[in-house]
N, C-alpha and C positions, 0 to 999 in steps of 0.2 A: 489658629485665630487668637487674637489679645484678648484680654478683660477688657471689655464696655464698661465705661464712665458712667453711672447713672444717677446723679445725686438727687435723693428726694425732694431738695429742698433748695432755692436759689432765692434771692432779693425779689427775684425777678415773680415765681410762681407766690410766693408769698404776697405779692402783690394782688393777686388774683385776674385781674386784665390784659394779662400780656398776653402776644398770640406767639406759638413755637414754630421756630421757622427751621427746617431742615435741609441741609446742603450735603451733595457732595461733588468731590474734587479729585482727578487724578494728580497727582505731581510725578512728573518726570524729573529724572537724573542726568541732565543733558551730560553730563562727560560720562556717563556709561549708559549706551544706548538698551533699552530693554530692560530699565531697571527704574518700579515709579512705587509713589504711594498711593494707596487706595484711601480716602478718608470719609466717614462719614459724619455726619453733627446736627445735633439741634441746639441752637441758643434759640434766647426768648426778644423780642423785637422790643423789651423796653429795658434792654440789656445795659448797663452801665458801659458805654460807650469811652473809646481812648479821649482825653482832653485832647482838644485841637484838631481831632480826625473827623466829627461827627458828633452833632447834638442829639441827634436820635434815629431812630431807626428810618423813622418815614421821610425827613429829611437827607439822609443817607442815600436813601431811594432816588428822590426826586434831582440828587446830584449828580447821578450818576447818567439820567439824561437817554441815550442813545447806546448805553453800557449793559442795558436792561437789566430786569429783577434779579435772576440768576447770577449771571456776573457781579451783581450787588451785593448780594447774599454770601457770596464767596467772599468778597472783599471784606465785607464788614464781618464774619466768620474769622478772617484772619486776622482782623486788626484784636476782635476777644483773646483769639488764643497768644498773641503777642501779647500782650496785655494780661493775660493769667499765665503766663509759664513770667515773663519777668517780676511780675509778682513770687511766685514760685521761688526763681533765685532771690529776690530783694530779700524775703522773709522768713526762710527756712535754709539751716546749714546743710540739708541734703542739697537741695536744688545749687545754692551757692559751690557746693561741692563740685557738682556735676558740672555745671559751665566751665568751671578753672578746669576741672578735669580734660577737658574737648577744649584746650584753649579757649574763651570764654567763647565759644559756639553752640548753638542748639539747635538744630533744623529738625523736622519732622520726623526725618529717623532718630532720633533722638527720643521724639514727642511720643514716638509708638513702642520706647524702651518703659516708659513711665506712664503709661496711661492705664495702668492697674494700682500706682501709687495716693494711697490715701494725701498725705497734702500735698500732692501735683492733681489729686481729685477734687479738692477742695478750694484749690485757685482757681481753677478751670470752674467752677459755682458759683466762685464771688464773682465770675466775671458775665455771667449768666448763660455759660454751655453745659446746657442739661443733659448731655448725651455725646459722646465721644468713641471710633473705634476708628483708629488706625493700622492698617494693613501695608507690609512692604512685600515686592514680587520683585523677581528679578528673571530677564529672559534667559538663563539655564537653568530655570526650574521646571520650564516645559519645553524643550528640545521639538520635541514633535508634536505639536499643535500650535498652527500660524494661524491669526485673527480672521482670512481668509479661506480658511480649510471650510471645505463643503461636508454639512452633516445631514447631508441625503445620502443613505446608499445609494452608490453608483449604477449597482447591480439592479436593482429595487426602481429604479428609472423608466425601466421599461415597463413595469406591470402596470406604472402611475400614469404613463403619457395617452 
C-alpha cells in the first residue's frame, strides 16, 4: 500500500466552512484487461476550482443534472488533481522532470508513483485534496480468486439449509 496524502492544511480548511467531500473511483486499463486503479480522496467543496470548468462546488452539482452527485464528485475530483499535478509540473523541476521523462504524459499510474512526494503533496493542497491514496492491481496478482468465487463453504451448506 502507498503513503496517503494527508496535508494538514489547505485554502480550503483554513477557511473553516468548507464541507469534505470523499470520492472513489476504479480506473480501468482498457488495453490491458484486469489491470485498474483503485483511488480514494477527499477534496473540500469550496475547493479552488479549474477556470472555465466550474465556479463552485454547488454549481458543479447542479450541472451535472441527471449525471448525479457521485458521478459529480468524481468529475470535479478529477478536474483538482488535473489542476494540482499541472501545477506540479508548471512549478517544480521534479514534476517538470517527470512529464518530459514519460514523454510529457502522467496518467494515474504515474500519480500513485508520487503520491508520497512532498511538492506533488503540496499541489494536490493548493488545489484543495486533503486526502489522496492511490492503489494499482493487475489481474496476475490474483490468479485464483474471480469476483464471482463463492465464499460460503461448499461443504458447510448443508449444516446451513
Amino acid at each position: 500500500m502507498r503513503k496517503a496524502i494527508n496535508p494538514s492544511q489547505t485554502k480550503a480548511s483554513m477557511a473553516g466552512e468548507a464541507e469534505r467531500i470523499s470520492v472513489s473511483v476504479i480506473i480501468p486499463r482498457p488495453w490491458e484487461p484486469g489491470t485498474f486503479a483503485a483511488v480514494t480522496a477527499e477534496f473540500y467543496s469550496e475547493s479552488e476550482l479549474p477556470a472555465g470548468a466550474v465556479t463552485s462546488y454547488e454549481r458543479a452539482k447542479a450541472d451535472l443534472g441527471e449525471e448525479g452527485e457521485r458521478a459529480g464528485n468524481v468529475r470535479i475530483f478529477k478536474e483538482l488533481l488535473t489542476r494540482a499535478v499541472t501545477r506540479w509540473v508548471r512549478q517544480t523541476e521534479q514534476g517538470k522532470g517527470v512529464w518530459r521523462g514519460n514523454n510529457e504524459d502522467f496518467n494515474i499510474g504515474d500519480a500513485c508513483e508520487w503520491q508520497g512526494d512532498e511538492d506533488f503533496a503540496a499541489a494536490l493542497s493548493s488545489c484543495g485534496i486533503a486526502h489522496l491514496v492511490i492503489e494499482t492491481f493487475s489481474d496476475g496478482s490474483n490468479p485464483s480468486w474471480d469476483y464471482d468465487d463463492k465464499l460460503v463453504d461448499e461443504d458447510a451448506r448443508e449444516e446451513m439449509a
